[in-house]
N, C-alpha and C positions, 0 to 999 in steps of 0.2 A: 684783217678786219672782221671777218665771218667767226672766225675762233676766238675774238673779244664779242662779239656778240652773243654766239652760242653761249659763253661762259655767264655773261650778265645774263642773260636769259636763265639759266640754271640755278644761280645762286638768286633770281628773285624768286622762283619756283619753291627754293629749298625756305626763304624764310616764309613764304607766303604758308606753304603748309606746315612749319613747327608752331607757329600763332595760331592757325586754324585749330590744331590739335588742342595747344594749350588750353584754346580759349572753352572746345566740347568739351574738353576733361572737368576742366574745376569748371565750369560752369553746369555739366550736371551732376558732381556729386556737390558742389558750393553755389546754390540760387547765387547767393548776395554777391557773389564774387565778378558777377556779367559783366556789369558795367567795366568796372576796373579791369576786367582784361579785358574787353574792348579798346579802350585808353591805352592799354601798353600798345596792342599792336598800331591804334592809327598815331598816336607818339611817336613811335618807330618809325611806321611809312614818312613821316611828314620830316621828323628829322632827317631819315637819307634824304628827302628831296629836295633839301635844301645844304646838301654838301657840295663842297668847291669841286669846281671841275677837275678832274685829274688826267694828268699830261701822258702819254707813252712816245716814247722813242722824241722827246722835246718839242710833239704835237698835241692838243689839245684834244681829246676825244672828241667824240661826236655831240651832238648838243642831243640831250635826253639819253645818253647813254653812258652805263657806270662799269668801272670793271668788276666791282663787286667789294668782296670780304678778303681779297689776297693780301690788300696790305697790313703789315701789325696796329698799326695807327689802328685803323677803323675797325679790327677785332677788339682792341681793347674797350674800342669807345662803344662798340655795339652790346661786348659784354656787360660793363658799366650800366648804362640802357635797361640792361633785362633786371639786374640785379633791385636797378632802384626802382622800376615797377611792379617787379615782384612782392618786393618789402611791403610794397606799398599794400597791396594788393591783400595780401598777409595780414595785416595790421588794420586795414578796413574791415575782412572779415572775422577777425578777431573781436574789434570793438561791436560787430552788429552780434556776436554770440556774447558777448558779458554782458552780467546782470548788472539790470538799474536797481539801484536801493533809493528808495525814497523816505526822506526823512519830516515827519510831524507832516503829514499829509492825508487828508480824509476825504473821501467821495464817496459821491450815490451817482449810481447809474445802475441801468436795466442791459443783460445780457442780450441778446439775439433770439433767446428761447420765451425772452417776455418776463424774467426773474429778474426782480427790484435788490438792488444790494442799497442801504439808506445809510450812508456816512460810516462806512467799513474807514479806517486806518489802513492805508495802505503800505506792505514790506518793503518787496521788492517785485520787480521785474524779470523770471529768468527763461530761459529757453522755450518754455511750453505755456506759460499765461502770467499769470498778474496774481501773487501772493499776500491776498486780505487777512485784519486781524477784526471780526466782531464779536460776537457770542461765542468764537472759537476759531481757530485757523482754518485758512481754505483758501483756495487755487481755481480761478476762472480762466479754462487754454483760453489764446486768442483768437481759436478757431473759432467763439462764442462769443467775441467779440467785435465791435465794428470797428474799421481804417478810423473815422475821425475821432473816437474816445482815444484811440491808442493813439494819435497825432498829438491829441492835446494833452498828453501826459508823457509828448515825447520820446513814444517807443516808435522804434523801424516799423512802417507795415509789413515791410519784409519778413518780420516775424510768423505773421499767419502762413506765410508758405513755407516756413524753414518747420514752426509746429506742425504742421499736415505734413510732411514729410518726416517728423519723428514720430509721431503720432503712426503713422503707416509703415513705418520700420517696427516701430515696438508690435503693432499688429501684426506682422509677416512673423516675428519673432515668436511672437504668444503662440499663433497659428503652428508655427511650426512645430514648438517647442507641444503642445497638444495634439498634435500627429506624431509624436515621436514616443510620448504618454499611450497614447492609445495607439500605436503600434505595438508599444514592450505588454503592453498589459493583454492585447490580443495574441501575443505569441506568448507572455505564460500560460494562457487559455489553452491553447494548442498542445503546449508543451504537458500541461495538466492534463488532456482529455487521450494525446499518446501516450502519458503512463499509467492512466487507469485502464485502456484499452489493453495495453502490456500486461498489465498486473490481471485481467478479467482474462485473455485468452492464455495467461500462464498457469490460472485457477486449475485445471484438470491435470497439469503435471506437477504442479504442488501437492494436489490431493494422492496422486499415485509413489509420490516420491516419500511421503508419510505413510502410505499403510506400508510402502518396501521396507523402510525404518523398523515401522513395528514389527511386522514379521520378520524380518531378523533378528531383532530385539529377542522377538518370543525362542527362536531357533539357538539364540546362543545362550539365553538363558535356562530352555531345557540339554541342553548341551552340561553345561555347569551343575546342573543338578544330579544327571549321569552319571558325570566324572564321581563327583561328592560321593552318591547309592554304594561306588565300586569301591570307593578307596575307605570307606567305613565297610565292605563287606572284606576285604581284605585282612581289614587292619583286626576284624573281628574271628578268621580264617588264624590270622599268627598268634592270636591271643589261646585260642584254644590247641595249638599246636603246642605251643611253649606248656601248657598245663598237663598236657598230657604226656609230656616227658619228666617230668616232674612227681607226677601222678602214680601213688606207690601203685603193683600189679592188679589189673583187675577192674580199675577205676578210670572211667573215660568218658573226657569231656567234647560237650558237640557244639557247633556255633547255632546260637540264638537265632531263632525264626530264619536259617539260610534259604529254604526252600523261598518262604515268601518274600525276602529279600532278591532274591536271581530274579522271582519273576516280575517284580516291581523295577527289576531293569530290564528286565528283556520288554516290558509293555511300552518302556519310554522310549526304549531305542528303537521301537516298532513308530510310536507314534513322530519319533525327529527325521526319522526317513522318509513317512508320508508329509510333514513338515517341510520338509528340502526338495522332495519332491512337486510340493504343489509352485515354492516359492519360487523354483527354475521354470515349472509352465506360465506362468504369469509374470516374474518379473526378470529371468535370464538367469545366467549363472551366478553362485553367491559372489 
């Protein structure tokens, strides 16, 4: 008898708190949905408590006491139970989120702000206020509007708190979504001011890394004009060779301006060594 009570015990624990839950869940992300799960659970309490007695061992249990959810009977019937208050439940909050459409319908009434609307056509009815047609379209939330104009046209009051609640969703949104703007736009900042800062403290090895250039530049290009002096004083050395074998007796040919040609390379080869030599004091080996 203590292990049929422990049991009843348990299994009221276990529905008491899945209705509990149910009911804070969808009731705080679904205002409208309060009521109706309140109904499912006391629906529920009120139907077990009015289930036939049931017998163990061909005794009648105790009077206020159940054995629970063990038999298939009464899971089926308990399933069944949830199913059709759920639907329901489902389908109330559905109909308080559909839009009213209002048809050849015209009012004047005054906002909450003290703003006269004088015989607007009214659209429809949707999620966030009341869709007028006068000198142009336009949308009064019904956070701006009072319970009894929205009673007499019909609409759930329940709307005012479902709009402040999307109304403060879209603002946590915007909010965010503008922190997240001016985060990306403060780190290109950053990212902008690290590579100017790079590019400014790279400024004095850029500068060094251009005159090495040039001076090398200059060094191989007196280089190349060396080679060039030699191989035209050569090429002027076997011209006058060949002539004077040729050259009946007596008669002999000398190369053009040789003297001043030598020492026009001997001053360059003087100046590409002091050349190479300043370029390794200053910038290393070539």
């Amino acid at each position: 008898m203590h292990i049929g009570l422990l049991v009843e015990i348990a299994c009221i624990t276990f529905r008491h708190n899945v209705f509990t839950r149910i009911e804070s869940r969808i009731v705080g992300r679904c205002g409208p949905f309060a009521v109706t799960v309140k109904l499912v659970s006391l629906g529920l309490w009120r139907d077990s408590s009015r289930e036939r007695p049931i017998y163990r061992g061909g005794c009648p249990a105790r009077p206020g006491l159940k054995i629970g959810l063990h038999s298939p009977g009464q899971r089926r019937t308990l399933a069944t139970r949830i199913m059709k208050w759920i639907c329901f439940a489902l389908f109330a909050g559905a109909s308080l989120a559909q839009d009213i459409t209002f048809t050849n319908r015209a009012a004047t009434f005054t906002n909450l702000e003290g703003h006269v609307y004088t015989n607007v056509a009214l659209v429809k009815a949707n999620n966030y206020g009341i869709i007028y047609k006068g000198d142009g379209m336009g949308m009064v939330p019904y956070t701006k509007l009072s319970p009894a104009f929205l009673k007499s046209l019909g609409i759930p009051v329940e709307r005012i708190e479902k709009a402040k609640a999307l109304q403060a969703r879209q603002a946590a949104v915007a909010a965010r979504q503008d922190q997240i703007s001016l985060a990306a736009d403060e780190q290109a900042r950053k990212e902008g001011r690290a590579e100017a800062a790079r590019w400014e403290a790279g400024a004095p090895a850029r500068q060094r890394e251009a005159e090495r250039k040039a001076a090398l530049e200059q060094i191989q290009t007196l280089s190349a004009q060396i080679a060039e002096l030699r191989q035209q004083l050569r090429q002027a050395q076997a011209n006058a060779s060949d002539q004077n074998q040729a050259a009946p007796a007596g008669t002999y040919y000398y190369v053009p301006n040789q003297a001043n040609r030598q020492l026009e390379i001997d001053n360059a080869e003087d100046q590409l060594r002091q050349m190479k030599a300043d370029f390794k004091d200053k910038f290393g080996k070539l």
